[in-house]
C-alpha positions in Angstrom: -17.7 45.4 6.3 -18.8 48.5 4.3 -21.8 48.4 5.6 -21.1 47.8 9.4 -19.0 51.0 8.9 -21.3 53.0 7.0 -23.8 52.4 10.5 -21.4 52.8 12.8 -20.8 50.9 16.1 -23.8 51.4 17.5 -25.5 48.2 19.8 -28.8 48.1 18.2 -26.8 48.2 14.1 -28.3 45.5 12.3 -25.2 45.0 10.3 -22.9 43.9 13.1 -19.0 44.8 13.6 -15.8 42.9 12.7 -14.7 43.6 16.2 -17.5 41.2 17.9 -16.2 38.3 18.7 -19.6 36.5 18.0 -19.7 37.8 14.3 -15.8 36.9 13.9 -16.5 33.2 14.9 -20.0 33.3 12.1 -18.0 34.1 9.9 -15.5 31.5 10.5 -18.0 29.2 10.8 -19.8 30.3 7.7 -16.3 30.1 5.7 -15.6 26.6 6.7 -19.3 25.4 5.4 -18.4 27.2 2.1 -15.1 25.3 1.7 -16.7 22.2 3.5 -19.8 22.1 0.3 -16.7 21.3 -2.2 -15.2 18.2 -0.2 -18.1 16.6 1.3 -21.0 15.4 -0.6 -23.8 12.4 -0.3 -21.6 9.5 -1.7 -22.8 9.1 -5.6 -22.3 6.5 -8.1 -19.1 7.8 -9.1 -17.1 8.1 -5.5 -18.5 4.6 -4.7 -16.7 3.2 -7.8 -13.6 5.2 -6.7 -13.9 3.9 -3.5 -14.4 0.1 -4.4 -11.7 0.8 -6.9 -9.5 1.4 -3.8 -10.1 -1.4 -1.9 -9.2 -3.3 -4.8 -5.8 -1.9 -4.9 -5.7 -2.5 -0.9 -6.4 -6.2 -2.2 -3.6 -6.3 -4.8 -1.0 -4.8 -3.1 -0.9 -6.1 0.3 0.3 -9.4 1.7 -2.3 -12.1 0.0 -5.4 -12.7 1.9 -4.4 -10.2 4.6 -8.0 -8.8 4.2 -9.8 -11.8 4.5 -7.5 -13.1 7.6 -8.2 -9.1 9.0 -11.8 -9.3 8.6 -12.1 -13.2 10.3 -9.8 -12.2 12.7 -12.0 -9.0 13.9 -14.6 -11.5 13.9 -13.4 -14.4 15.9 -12.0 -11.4 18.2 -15.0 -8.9 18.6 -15.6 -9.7 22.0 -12.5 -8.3 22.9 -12.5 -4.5 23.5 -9.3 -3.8 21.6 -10.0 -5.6 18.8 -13.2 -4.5 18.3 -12.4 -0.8 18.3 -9.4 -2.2 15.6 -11.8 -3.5 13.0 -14.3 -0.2 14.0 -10.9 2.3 13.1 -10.6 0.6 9.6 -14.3 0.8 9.2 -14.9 4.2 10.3 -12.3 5.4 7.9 -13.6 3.7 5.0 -17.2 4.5 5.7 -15.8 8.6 6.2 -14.1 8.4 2.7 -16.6 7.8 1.2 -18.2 10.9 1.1 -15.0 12.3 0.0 -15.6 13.5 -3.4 -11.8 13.6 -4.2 -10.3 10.3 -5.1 -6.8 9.6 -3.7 -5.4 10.4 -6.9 -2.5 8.5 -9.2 -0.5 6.1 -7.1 0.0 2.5 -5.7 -2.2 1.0 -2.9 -4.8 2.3 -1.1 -3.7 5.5 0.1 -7.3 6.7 2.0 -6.9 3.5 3.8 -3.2 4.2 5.4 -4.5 6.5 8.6 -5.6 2.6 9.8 -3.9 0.1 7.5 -1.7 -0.9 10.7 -5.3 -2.5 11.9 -5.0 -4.7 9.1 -2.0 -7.0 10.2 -2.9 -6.8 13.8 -6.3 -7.9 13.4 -5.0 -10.8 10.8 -2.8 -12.1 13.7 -5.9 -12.8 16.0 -7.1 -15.1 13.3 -3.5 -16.6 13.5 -3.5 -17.5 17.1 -6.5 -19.0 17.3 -6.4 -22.7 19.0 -7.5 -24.7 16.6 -5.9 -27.0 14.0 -7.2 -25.0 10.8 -6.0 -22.2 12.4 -2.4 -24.7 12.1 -3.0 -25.3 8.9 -3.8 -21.1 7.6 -0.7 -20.1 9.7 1.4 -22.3 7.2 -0.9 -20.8 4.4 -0.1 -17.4 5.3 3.5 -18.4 5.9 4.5 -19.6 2.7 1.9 -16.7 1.1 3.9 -14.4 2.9 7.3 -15.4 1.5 6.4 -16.1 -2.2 4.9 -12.3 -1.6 8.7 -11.1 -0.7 9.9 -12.6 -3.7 7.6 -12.4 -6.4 5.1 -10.0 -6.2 7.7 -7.5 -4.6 9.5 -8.4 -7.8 6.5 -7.8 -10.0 5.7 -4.5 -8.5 9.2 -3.0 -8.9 8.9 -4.0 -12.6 5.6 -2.3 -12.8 6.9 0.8 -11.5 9.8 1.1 -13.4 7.7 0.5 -16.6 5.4 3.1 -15.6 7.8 6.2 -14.9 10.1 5.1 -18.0 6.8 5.4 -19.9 5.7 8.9 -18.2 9.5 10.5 -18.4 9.0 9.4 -22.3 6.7 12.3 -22.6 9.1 14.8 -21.8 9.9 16.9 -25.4 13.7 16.4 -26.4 16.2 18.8 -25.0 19.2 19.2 -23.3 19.6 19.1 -19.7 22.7 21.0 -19.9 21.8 24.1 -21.6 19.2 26.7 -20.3 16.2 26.7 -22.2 12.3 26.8 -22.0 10.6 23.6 -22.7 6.7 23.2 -22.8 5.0 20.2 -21.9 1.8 20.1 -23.4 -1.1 19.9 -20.4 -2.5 16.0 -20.1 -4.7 15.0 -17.4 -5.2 11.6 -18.1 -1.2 11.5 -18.5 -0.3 13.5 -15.2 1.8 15.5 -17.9 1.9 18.3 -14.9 3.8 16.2 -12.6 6.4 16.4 -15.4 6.6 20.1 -14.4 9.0 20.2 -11.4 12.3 21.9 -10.2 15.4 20.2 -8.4 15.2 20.9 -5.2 18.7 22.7 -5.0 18.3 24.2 -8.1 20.4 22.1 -10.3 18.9 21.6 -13.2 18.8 24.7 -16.2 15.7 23.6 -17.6 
């Protein structure tokens, strides 16, 4: 800018002016590539483990075998326009997250996933309608997989996640939610210690 001024607006400058329209939108451009060079990157060792890591959570903490039953599904139903562009969405999106160098941080399931998890079940219930008599016998499968889901594993995750924030609100240093004071939480990464760090959104608390 100092420059451009310094010349002056002539047509022939070689430092060009904020007010062309052309320069504005290089620069744009040229801002977004900067910001872009800290996001993207070639898929290393580290973002494939994070990524596999994922899909392992998507494995856990979905309906049992709703992968599997997605993946044959999309199989026995690729033919079909619809639910080939299905199983493409949830490929696509795993295949564009992976040059993500972020992971999808502290949490439960696979979060990176979510833009096309509703794939998942609809591709799982072309495997279910097959005409077949093993197709009989893995809609009863599924069935009683899907129930015993419900009630245990439901169960198992709510315990999970009630162990887990007990343990991370036990870091918080004594005090007394009553009084005003200062309390200081020492930084943690590993422990997400800053997430302790928060205000009530109406401003209730005094701490």
């Amino acid at each position: 800018m100092l420059l451009s001024g310094v010349q002056g607006k002539v047509p022939w400058g070689y430092f060009a002016s904020e007010d062309d329209p052309l320069h504005r939108m290089a620069n744009f451009l040229w801002s977004w590539h900067i910001r872009m060079r800290s996001v993207v990157e070639w898929p290393g060792s580290y973002v494939l483990n994070a990524r596999l890591a994922e899909l392992l959570r998507l494995w856990n903490w979905a309906v049992p075998g709703l992968a599997a039953n997605a993946a044959a599904g999309w199989w026995l139903g690729r033919r079909d326009r619809r639910v080939l562009l299905l199983g493409l969405s949830v490929i696509t999106t795993l295949l564009g997250y992976a040059f993500i160098v972020f992971d999808q941080g502290h949490g439960w399931g696979a979060r990176y996933l979510h833009p096309a998890w509703g794939a998942l079940p609809l591709l799982a219930s072309v495997a279910l309608t097959a005409d077949s008599r093993a197709c009989l016998e893995l809609r009863r499968l599924v069935a009683a997989a899907a129930v015993l889901s419900l009630v245990l594993a439901t169960a198992l995750r709510a315990w999970q996640i009630e162990a887990y924030l007990s343990t991370h609100l036990s870091q918080l240093p004594p005090h007394d939610p009553d009084e005003r004071q200062v309390v200081l939480i020492r930084y943690d990464r590993v422990n997400y210690t800053a997430d302790l760090v928060q205000k009530d959104p109406f401003l209730r608390n005094k701490t």
